[in-house]
PDBQT receptor file of N, H, CA, C and O in Angstrom, charges set to zero:
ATOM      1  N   UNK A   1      83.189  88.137 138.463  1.00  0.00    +0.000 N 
ATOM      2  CA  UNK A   1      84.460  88.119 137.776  1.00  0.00    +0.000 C 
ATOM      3  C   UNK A   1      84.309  87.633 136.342  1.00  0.00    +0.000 C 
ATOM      4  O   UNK A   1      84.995  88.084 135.425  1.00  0.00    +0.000 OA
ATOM      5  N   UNK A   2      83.347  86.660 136.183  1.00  0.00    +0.000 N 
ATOM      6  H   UNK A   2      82.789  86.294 136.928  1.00  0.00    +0.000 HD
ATOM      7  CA  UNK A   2      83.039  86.518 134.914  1.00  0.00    +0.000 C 
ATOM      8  C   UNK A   2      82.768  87.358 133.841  1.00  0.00    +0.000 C 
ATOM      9  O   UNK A   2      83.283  87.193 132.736  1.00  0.00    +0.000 OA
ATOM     10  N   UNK A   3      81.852  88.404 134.151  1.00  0.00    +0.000 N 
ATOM     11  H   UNK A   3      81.433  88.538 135.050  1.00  0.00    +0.000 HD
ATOM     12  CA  UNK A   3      81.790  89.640 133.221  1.00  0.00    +0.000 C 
ATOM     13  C   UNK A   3      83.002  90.804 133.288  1.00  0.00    +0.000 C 
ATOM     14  O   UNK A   3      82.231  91.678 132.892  1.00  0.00    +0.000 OA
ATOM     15  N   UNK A   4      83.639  91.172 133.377  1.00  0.00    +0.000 N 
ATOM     16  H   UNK A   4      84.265  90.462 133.699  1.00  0.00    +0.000 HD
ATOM     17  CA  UNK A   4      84.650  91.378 133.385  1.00  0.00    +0.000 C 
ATOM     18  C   UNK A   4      85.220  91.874 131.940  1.00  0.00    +0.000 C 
ATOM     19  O   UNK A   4      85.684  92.863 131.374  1.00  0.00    +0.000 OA
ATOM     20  N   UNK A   5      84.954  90.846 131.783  1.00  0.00    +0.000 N 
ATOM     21  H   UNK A   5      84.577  90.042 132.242  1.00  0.00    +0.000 HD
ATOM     22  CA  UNK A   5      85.750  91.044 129.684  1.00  0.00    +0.000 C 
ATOM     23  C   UNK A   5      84.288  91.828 129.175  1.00  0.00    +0.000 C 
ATOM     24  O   UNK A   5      84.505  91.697 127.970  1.00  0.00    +0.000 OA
ATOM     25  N   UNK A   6      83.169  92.433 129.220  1.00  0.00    +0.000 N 
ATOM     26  H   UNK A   6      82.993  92.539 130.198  1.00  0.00    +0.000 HD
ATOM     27  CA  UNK A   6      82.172  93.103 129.227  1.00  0.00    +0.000 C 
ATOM     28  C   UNK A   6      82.490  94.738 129.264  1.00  0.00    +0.000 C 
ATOM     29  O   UNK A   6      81.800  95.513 128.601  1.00  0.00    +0.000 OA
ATOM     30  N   UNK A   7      83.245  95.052 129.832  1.00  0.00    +0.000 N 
ATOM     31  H   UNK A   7      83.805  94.422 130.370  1.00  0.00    +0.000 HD
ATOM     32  CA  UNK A   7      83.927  96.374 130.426  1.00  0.00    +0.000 C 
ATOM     33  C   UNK A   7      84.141  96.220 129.244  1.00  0.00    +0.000 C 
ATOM     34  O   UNK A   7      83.239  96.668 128.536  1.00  0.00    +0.000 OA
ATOM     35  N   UNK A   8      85.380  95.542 128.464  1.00  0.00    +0.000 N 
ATOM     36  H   UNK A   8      86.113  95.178 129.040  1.00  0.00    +0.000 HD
ATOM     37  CA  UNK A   8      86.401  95.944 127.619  1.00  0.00    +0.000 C 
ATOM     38  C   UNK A   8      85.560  96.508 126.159  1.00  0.00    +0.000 C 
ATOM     39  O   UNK A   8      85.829  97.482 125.455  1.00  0.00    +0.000 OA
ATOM     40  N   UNK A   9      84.500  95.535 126.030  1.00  0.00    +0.000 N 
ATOM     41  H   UNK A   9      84.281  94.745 126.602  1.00  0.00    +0.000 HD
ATOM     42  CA  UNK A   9      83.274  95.943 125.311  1.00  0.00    +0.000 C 
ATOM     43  C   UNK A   9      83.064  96.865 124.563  1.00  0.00    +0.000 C 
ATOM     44  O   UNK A   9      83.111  97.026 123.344  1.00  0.00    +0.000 OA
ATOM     45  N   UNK A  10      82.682  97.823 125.924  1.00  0.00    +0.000 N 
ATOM     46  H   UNK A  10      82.644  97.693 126.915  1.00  0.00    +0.000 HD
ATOM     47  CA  UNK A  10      82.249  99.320 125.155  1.00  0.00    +0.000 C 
ATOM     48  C   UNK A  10      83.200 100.222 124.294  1.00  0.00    +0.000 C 
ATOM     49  O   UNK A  10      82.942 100.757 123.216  1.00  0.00    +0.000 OA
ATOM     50  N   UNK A  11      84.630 100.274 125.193  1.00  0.00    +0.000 N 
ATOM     51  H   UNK A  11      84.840  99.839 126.069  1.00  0.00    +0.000 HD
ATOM     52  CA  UNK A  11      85.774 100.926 124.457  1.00  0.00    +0.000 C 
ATOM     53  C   UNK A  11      86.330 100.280 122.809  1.00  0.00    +0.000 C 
ATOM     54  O   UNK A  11      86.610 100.859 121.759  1.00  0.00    +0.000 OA
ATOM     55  N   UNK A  12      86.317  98.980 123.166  1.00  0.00    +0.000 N 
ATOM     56  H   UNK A  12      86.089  98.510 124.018  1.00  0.00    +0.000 HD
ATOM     57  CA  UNK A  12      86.547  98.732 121.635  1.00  0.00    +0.000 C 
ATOM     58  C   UNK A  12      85.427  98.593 120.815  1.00  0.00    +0.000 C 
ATOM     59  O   UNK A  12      85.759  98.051 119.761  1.00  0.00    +0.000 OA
ATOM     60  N   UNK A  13      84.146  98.878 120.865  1.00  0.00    +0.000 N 
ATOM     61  H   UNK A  13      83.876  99.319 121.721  1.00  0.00    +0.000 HD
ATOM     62  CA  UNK A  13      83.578  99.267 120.278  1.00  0.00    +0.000 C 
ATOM     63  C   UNK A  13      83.204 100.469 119.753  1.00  0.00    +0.000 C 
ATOM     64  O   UNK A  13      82.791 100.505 118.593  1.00  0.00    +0.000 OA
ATOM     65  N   UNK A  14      83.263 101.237 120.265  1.00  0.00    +0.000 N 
ATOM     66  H   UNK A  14      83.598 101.208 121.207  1.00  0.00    +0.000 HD
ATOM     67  CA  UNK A  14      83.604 102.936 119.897  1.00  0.00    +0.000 C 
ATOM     68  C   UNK A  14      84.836 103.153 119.414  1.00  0.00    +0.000 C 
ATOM     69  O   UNK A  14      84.928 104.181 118.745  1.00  0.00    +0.000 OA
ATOM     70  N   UNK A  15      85.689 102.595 119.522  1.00  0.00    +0.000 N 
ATOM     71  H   UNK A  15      85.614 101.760 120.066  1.00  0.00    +0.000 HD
ATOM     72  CA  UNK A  15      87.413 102.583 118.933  1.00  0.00    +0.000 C 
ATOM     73  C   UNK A  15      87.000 101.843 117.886  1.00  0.00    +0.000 C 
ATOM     74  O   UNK A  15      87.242 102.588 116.936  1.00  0.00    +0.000 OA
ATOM     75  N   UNK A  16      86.402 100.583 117.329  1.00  0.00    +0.000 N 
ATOM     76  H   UNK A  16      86.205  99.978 118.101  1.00  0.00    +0.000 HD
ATOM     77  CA  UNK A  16      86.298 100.319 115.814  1.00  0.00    +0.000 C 
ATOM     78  C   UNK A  16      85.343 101.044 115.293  1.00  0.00    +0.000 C 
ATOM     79  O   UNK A  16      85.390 101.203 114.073  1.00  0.00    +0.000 OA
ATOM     80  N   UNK A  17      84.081 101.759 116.159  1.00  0.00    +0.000 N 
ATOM     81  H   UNK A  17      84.042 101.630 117.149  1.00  0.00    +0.000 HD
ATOM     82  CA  UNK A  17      83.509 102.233 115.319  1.00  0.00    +0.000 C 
ATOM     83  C   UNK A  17      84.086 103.627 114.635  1.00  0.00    +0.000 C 
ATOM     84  O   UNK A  17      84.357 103.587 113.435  1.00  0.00    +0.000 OA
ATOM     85  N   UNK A  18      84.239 104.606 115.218  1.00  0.00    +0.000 N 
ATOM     86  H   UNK A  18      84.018 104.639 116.193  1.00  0.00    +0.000 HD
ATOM     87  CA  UNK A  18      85.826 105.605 114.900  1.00  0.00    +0.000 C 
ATOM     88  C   UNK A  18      86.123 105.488 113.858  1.00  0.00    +0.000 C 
ATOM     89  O   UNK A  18      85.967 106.410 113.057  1.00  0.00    +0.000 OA
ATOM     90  N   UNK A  19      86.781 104.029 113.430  1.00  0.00    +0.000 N 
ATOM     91  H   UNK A  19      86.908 103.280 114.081  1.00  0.00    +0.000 HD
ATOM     92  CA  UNK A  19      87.749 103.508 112.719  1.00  0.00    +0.000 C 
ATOM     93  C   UNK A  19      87.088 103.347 111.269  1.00  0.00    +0.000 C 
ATOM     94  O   UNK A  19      87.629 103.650 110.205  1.00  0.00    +0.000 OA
ATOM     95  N   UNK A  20      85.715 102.769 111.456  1.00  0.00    +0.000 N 
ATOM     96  H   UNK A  20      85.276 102.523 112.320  1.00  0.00    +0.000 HD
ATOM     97  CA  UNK A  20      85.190 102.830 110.365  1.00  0.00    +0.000 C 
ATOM     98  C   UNK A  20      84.638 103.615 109.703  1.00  0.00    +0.000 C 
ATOM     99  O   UNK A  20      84.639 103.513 108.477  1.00  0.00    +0.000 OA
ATOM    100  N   UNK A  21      83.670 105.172 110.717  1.00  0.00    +0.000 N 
ATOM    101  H   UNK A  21      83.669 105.255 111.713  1.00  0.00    +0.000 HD
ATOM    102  CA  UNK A  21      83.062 106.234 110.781  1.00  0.00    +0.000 C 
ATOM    103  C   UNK A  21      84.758 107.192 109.963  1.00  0.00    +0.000 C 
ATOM    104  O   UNK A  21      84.733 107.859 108.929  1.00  0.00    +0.000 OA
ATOM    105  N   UNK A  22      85.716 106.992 110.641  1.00  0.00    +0.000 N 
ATOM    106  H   UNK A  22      85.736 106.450 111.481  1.00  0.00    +0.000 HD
ATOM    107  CA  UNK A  22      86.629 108.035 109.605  1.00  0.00    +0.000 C 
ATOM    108  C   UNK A  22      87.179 107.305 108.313  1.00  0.00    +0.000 C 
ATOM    109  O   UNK A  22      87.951 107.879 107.545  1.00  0.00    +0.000 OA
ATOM    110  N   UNK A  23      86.715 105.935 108.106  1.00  0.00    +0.000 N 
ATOM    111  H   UNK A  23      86.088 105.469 108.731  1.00  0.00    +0.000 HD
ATOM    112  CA  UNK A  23      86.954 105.827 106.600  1.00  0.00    +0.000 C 
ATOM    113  C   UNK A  23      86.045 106.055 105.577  1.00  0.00    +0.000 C 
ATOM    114  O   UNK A  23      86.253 106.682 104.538  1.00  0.00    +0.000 OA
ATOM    115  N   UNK A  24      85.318 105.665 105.834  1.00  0.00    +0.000 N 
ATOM    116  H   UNK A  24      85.149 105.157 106.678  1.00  0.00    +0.000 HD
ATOM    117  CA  UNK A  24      83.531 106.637 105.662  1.00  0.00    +0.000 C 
ATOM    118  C   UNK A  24      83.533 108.150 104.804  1.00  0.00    +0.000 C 
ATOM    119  O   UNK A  24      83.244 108.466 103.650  1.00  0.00    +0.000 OA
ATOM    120  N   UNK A  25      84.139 109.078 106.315  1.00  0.00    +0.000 N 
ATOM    121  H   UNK A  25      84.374 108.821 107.253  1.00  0.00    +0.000 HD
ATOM    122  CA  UNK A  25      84.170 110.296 106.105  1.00  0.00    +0.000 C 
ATOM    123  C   UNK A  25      84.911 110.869 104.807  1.00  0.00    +0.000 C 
ATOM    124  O   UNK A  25      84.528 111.839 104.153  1.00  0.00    +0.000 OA
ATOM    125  N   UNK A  26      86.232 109.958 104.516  1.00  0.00    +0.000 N 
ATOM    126  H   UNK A  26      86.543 109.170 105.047  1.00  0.00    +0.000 HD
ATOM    127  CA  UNK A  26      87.259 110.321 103.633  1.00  0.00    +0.000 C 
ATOM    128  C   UNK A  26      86.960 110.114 102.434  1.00  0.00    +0.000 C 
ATOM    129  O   UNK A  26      87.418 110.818 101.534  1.00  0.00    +0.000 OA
ATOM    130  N   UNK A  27      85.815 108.718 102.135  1.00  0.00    +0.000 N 
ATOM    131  H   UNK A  27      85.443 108.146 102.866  1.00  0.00    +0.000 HD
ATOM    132  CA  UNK A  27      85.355 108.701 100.999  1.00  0.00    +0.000 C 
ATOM    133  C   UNK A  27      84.210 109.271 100.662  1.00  0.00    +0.000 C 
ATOM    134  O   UNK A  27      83.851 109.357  99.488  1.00  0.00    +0.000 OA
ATOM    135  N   UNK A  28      83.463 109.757 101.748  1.00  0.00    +0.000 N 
ATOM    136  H   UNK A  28      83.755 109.688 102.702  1.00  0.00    +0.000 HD
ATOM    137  CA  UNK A  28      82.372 110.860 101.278  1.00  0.00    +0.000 C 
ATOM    138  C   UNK A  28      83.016 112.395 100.942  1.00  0.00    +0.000 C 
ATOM    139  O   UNK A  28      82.372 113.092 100.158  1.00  0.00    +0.000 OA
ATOM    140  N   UNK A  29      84.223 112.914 101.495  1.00  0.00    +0.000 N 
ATOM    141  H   UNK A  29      84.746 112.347 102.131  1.00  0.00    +0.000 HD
ATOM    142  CA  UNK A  29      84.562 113.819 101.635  1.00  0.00    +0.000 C 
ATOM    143  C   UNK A  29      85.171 114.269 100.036  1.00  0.00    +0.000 C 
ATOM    144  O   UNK A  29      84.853 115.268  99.391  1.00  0.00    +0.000 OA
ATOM    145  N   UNK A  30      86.061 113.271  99.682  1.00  0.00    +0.000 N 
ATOM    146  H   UNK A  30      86.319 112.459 100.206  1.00  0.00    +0.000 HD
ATOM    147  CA  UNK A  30      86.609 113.283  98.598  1.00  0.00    +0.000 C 
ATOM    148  C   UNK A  30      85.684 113.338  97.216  1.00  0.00    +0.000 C 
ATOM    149  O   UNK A  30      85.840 113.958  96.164  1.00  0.00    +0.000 OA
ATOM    150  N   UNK A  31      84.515 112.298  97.738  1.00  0.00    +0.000 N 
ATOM    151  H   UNK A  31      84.388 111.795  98.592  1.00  0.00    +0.000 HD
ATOM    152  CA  UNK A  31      83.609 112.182  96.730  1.00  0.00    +0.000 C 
ATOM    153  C   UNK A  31      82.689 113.765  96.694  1.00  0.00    +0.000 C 
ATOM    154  O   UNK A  31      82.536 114.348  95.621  1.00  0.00    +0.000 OA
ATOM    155  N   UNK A  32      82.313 114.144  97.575  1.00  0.00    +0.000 N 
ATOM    156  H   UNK A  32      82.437 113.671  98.447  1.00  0.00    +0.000 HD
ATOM    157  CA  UNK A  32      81.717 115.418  97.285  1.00  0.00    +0.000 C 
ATOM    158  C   UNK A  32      82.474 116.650  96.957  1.00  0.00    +0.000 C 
ATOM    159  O   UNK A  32      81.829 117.636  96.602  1.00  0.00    +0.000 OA
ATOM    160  N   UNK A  33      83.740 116.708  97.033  1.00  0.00    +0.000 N 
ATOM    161  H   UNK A  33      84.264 115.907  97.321  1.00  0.00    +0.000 HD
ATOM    162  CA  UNK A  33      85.037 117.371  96.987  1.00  0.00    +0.000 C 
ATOM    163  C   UNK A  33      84.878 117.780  95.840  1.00  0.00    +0.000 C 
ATOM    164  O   UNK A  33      84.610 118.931  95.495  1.00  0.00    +0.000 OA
ATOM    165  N   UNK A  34      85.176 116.030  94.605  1.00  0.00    +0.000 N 
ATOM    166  H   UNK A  34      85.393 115.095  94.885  1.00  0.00    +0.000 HD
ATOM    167  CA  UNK A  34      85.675 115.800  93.286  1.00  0.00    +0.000 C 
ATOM    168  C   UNK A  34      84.389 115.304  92.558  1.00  0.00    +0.000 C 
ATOM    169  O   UNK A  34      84.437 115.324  91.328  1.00  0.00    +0.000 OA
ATOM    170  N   UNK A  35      83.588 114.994  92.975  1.00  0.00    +0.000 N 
ATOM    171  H   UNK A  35      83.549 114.978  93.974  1.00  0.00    +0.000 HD
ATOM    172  CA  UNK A  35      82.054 114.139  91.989  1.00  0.00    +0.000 C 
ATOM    173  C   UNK A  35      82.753 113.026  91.946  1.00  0.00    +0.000 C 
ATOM    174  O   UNK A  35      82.046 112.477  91.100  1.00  0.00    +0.000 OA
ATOM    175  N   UNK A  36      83.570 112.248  92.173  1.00  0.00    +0.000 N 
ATOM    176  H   UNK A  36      84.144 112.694  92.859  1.00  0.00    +0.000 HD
ATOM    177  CA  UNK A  36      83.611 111.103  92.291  1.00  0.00    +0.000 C 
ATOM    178  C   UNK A  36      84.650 110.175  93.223  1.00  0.00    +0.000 C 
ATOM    179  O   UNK A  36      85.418 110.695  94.033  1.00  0.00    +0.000 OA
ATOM    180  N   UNK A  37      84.592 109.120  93.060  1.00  0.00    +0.000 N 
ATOM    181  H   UNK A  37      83.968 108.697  92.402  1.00  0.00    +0.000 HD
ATOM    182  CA  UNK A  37      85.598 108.316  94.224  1.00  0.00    +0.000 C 
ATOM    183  C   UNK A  37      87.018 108.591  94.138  1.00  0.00    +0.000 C 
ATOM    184  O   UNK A  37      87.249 109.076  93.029  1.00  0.00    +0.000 OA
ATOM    185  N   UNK A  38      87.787 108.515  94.653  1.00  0.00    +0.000 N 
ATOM    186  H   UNK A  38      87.599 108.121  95.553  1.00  0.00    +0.000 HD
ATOM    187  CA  UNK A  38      89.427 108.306  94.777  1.00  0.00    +0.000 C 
ATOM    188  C   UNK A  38      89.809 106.996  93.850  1.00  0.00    +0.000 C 
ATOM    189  O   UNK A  38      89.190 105.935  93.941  1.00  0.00    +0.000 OA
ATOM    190  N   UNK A  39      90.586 107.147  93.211  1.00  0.00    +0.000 N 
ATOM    191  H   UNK A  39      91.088 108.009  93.136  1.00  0.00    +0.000 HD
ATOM    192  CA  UNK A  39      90.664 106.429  91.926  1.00  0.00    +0.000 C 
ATOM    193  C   UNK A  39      92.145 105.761  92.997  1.00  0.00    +0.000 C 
ATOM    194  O   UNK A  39      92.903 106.428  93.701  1.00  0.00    +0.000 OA
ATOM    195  N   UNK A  40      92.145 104.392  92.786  1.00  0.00    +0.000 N 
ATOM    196  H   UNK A  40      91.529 103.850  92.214  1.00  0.00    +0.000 HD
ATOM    197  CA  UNK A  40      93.102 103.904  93.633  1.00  0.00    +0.000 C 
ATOM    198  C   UNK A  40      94.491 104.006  93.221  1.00  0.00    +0.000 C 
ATOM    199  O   UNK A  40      94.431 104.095  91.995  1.00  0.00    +0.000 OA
ATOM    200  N   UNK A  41      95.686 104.040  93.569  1.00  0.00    +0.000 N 
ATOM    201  H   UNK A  41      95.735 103.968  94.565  1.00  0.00    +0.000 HD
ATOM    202  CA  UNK A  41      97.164 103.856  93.089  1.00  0.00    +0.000 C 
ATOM    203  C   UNK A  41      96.918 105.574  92.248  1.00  0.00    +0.000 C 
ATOM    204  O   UNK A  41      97.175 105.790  91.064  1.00  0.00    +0.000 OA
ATOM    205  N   UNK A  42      96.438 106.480  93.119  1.00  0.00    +0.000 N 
ATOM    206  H   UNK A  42      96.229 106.305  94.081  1.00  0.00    +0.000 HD
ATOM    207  CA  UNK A  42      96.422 107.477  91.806  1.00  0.00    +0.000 C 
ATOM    208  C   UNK A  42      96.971 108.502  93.139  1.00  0.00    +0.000 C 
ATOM    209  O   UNK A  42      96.381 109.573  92.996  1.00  0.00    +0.000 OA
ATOM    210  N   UNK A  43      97.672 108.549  94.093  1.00  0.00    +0.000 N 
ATOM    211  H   UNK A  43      98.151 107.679  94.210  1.00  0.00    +0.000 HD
ATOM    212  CA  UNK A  43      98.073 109.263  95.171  1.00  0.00    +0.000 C 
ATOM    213  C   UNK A  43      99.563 109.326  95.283  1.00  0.00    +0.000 C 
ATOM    214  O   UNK A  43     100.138 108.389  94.728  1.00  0.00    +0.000 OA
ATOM    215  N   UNK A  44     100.445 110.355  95.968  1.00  0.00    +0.000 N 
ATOM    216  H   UNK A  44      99.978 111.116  96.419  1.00  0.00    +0.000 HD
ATOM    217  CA  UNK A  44     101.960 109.795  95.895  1.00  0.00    +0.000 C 
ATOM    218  C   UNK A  44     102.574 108.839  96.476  1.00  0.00    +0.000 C 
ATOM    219  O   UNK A  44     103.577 108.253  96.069  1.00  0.00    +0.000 OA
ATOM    220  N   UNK A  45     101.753 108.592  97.820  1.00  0.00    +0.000 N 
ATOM    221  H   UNK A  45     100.938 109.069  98.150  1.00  0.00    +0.000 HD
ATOM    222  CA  UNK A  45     101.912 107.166  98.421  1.00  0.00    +0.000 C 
ATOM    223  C   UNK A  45     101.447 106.311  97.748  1.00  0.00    +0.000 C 
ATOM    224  O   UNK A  45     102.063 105.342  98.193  1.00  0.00    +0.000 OA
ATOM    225  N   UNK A  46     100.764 105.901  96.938  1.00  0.00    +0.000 N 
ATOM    226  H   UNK A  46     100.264 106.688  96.576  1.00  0.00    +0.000 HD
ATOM    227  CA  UNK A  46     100.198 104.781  96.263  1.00  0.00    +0.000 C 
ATOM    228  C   UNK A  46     101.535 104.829  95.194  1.00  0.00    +0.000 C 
ATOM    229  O   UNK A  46     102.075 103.733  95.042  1.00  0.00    +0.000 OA
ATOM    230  N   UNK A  47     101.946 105.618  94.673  1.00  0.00    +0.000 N 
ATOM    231  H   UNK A  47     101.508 106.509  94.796  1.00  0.00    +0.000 HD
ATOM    232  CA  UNK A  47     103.185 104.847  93.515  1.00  0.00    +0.000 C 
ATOM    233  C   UNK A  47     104.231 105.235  94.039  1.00  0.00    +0.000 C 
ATOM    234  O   UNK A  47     105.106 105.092  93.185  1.00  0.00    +0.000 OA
ATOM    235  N   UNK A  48     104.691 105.677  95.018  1.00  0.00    +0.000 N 
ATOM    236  H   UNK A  48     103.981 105.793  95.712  1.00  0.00    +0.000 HD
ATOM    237  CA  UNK A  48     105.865 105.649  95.598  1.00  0.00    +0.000 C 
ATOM    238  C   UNK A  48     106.256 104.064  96.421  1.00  0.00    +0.000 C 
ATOM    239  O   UNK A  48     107.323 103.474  96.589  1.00  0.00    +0.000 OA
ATOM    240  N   UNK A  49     104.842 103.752  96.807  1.00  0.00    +0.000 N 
ATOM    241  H   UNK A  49     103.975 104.232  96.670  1.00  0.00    +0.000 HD
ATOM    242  CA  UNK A  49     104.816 102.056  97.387  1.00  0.00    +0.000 C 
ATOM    243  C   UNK A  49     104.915 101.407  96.040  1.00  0.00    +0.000 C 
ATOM    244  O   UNK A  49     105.665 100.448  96.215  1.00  0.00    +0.000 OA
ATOM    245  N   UNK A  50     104.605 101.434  95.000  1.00  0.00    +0.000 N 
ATOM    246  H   UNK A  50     103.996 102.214  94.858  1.00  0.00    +0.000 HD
ATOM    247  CA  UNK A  50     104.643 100.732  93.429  1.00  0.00    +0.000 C 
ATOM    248  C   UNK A  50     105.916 100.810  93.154  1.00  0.00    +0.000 C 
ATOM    249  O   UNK A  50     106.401  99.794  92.654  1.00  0.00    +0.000 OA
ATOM    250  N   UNK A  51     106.890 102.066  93.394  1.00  0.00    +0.000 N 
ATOM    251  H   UNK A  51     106.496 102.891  93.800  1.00  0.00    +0.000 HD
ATOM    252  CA  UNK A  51     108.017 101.490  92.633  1.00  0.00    +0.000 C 
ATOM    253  C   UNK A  51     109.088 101.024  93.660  1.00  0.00    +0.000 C 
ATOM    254  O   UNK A  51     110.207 100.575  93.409  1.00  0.00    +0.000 OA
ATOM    255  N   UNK A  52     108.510 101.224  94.860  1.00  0.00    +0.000 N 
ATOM    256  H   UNK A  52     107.602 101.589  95.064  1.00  0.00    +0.000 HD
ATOM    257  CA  UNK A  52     109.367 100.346  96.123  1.00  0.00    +0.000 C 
ATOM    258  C   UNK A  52     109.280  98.642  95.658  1.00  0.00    +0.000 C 
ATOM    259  O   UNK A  52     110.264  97.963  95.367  1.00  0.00    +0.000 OA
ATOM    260  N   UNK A  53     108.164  98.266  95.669  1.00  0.00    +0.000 N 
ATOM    261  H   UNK A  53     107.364  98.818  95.905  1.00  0.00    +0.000 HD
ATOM    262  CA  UNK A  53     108.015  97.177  94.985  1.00  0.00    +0.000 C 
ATOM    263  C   UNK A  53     108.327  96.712  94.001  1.00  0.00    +0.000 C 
ATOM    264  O   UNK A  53     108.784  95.571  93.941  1.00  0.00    +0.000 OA
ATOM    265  N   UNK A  54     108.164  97.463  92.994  1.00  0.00    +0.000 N 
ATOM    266  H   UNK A  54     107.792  98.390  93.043  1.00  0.00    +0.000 HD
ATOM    267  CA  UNK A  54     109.038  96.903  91.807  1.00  0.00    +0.000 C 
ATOM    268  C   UNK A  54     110.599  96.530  92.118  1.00  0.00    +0.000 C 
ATOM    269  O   UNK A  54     111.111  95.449  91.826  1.00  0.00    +0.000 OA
ATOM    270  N   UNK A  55     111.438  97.912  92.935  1.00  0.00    +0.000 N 
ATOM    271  H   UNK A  55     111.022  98.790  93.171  1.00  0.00    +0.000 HD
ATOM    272  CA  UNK A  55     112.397  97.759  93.129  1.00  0.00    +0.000 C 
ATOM    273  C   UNK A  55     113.191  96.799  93.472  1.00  0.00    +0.000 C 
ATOM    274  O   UNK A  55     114.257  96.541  92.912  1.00  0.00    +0.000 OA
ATOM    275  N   UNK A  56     112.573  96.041  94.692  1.00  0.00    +0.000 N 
ATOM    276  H   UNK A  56     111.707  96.250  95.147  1.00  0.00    +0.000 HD
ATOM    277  CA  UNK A  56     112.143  94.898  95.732  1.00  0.00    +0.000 C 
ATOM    278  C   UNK A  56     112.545  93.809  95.016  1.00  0.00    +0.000 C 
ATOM    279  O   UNK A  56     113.590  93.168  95.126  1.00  0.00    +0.000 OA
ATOM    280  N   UNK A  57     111.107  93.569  93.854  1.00  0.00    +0.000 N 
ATOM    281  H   UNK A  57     110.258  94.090  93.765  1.00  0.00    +0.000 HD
ATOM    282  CA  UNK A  57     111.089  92.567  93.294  1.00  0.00    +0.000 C 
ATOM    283  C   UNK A  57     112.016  92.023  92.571  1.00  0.00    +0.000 C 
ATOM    284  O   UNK A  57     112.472  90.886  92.692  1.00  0.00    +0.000 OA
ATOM    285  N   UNK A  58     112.455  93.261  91.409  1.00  0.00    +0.000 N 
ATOM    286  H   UNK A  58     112.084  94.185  91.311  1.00  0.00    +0.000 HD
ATOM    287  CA  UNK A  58     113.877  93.152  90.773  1.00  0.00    +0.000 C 
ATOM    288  C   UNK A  58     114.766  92.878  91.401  1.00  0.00    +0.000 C 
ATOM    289  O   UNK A  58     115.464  91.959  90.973  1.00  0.00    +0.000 OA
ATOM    290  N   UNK A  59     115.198  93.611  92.841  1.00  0.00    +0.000 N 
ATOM    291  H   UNK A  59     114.630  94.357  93.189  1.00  0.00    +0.000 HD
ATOM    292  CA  UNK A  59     116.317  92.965  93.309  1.00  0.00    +0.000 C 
ATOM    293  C   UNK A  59     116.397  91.561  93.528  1.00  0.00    +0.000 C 
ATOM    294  O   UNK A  59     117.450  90.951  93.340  1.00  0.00    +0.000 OA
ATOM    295  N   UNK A  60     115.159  90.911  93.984  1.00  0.00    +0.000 N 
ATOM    296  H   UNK A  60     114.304  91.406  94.137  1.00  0.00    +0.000 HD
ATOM    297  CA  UNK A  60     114.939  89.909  94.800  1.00  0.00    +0.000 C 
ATOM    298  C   UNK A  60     115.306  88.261  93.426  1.00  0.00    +0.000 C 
ATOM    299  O   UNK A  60     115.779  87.130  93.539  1.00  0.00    +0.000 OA
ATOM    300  N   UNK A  61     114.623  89.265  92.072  1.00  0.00    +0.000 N 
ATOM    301  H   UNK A  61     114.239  90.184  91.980  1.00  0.00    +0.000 HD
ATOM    302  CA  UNK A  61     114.727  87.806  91.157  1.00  0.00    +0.000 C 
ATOM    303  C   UNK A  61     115.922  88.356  90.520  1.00  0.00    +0.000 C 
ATOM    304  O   UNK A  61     116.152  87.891  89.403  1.00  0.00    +0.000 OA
ATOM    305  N   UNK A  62     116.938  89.451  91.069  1.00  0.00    +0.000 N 
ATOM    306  H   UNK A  62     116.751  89.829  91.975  1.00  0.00    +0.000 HD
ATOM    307  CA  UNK A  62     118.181  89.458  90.403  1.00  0.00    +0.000 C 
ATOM    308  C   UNK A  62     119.330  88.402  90.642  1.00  0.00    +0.000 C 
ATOM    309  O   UNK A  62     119.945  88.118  91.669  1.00  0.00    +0.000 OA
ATOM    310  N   UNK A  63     119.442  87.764  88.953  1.00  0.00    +0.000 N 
ATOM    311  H   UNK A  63     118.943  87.995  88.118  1.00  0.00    +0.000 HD
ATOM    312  CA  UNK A  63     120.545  86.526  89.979  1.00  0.00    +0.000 C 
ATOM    313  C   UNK A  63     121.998  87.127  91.058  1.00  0.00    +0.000 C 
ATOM    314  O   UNK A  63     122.617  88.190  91.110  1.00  0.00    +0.000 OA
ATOM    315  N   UNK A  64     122.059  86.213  91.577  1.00  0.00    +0.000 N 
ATOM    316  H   UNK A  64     121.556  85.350  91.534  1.00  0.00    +0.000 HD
ATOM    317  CA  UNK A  64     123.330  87.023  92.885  1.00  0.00    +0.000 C 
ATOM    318  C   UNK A  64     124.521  86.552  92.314  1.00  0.00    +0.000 C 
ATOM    319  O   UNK A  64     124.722  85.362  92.074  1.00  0.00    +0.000 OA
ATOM    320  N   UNK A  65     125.566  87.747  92.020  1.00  0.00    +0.000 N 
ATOM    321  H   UNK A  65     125.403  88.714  92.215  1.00  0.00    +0.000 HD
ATOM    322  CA  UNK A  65     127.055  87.292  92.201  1.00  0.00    +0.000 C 
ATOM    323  C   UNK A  65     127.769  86.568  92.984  1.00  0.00    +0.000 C 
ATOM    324  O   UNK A  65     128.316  87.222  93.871  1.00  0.00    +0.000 OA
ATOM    325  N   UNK A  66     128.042  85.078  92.994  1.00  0.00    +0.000 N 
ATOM    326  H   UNK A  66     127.598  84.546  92.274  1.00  0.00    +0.000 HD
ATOM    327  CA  UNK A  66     128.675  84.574  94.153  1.00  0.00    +0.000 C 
ATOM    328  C   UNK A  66     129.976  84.067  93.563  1.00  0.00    +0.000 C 
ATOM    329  O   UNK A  66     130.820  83.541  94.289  1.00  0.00    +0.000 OA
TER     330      UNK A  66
């Protein structure tokens, strides 16, 4: 009964490896794609999350009408 947690082992190890093997892939993929890396915040999700945040922020240090 002791080994037990041994089982669980193998699966999450092939499940992180996966995990890391397809982030891998995306930056080799892109890189041989384009000759070079993915330039970060340069995607539509990357500044669509930028001006959520900004948004955020402004609201957040907007003084409040009370």
């Amino acid at each position: 009964m002791s080994l037990v947690w041994m089982e669980a082992l193998l699966p999450l190890g092939i499940i992180g490896g996966m995990l890391c093997v397809m982030g891998n892939a995306q930056y080799y993929i892109h890189r041989a794609a384009h000759g070079r890396p993915k330039h970060v915040g340069n995607d539509m999700w990357d500044v669509a999350m930028e001006r959520r945040d900004k948004k955020l922020i402004e609201q957040a240090t907007a003084p409040s009408s009370n």
